[in-house]
Each structure stands twice: as C-alpha cells, then as structure tokens.
Steps between C-alpha positions, in 0.01 A plus 500: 500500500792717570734684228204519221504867354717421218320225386153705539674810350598234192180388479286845533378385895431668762775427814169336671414299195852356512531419802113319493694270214727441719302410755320215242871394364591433874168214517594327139834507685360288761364220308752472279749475833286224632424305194943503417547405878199241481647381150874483632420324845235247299790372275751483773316389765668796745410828694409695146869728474336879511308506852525846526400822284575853614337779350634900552173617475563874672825672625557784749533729223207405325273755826658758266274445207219710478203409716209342244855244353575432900065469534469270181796285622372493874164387334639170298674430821146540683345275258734215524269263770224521230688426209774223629375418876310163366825462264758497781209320749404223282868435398696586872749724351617733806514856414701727720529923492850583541613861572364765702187401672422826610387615163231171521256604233169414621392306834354266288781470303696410779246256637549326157880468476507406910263185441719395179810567657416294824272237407664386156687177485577408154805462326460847331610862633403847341699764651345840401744823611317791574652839569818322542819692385925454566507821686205350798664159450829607606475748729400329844756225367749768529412589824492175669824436326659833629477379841597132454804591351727658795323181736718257194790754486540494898507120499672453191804712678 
C-alpha cells in the first residue's frame, strides 16, 4: 500500500486510488503465498518453506502526507477485519501489527489484529508494520545500549 504515487501518477490516479490497488494487490498476494507454500509443502511432504510474509504497509514519514492520503490509507487499514478476517480465521494464519502501537488506528481495528495475533496457531505469520521507521527503531536501542556499554567496559578492564 505504501510508495504508490509514481505508479498512480503513471497511470493518471489519484494517490488514494493507488494506494486502494494496492490494498487489492496485497489480497491476490495472499493466495498466491498460500497456494506456492501449500503446493511446495504438498510435494515435499515438509513445513511449506515461506511461513512468513511481511508487508511495509505505512512508515513514520508517511503522517506527513496530506490528511484525505493519511484518511484513505487509515480507511483500507480499517476495513481489513471485513475483507480478510474470515480469510486469516478460516485458514489460522496469525497476523501481527508491528511498530508503534500508539498510533492504533481504530479500537476496532485493534480488537481485530489482538484476537489474530493471540489466538492464531497455524503454520502461517503476516507481519504488517505500521508507522514503523529506522529512526523510532533505533533510538531506545541506543539508549539502552549507551548504558550497557561502560557496565561491559568496567568488567572487560
């Protein structure tokens, strides 16, 4: 869903269209990531090889973009238990939000992605980053590393 404007702009789109493509491009990638998986572990007899799909669906950055492109994303996100709850039910795949949680879109939202994360046991994992970026990432690894350091110098010495 994320990093769409040139492809809209190619195409004459609006932003919001683009990222709504993306949005169906992401479920066609779903069953075609279960059928290769189902297709792969059916022929060898194994744990299918790709257990685990991780989409980059909206950056730090991306709260930058004007409000209806941050709205129209915020709303496919809102839609997801609707359009792929029974998908990810009926086949167990565990989805988990990674990121900063305390830009949770909706309650409901959150409901959603808290009873997949928790009560999924199959042998397939979504992970779906939202507002996720190197510069949050890093930064309280930096810190807890800035004070572990002198504890391994002292000891080291």
């Amino acid at each position: 869903m994320d990093g769409n404007g040139c492809w809209a702009t190619r195409r004459g789109m609006s932003r919001s269209e683009s990222h709504a493509a993306g949005y169906k491009a992401c479920h066609r990638l779903f069953d075609w990531w279960l059928e290769l998986s189902e297709a792969v572990d059916a022929f060898r007899g194994t744990p299918p090889p790709a257990r685990y799909m991780t989409l980059y669906t909206f950056s730090t950055d991306n709260w930058l973009r004007p409000v209806a492109e941050v709205d129209a994303i915020l709303g496919l996100l809102d839609r997801q238990e609707e359009d792929c709850g029974e998908f990810f039910r009926r086949r167990r795949i565990r989805v988990r939000l990674l990121g900063n949680r305390s830009h949770l879109l909706s309650p409901q939202l959150g409901a959603f992605l808290r009873e997949l994360d928790e009560s999924a046991s199959g042998l397939y994992t979504i992970n779906i980053c939202f507002s996720y970026g190197s510069r949050d990432e890093s930064s309280p690894n930096a810190v807890a590393g800035k004070t572990a350091v002198p504890e391994r110098c002292a000891q080291a010495a």
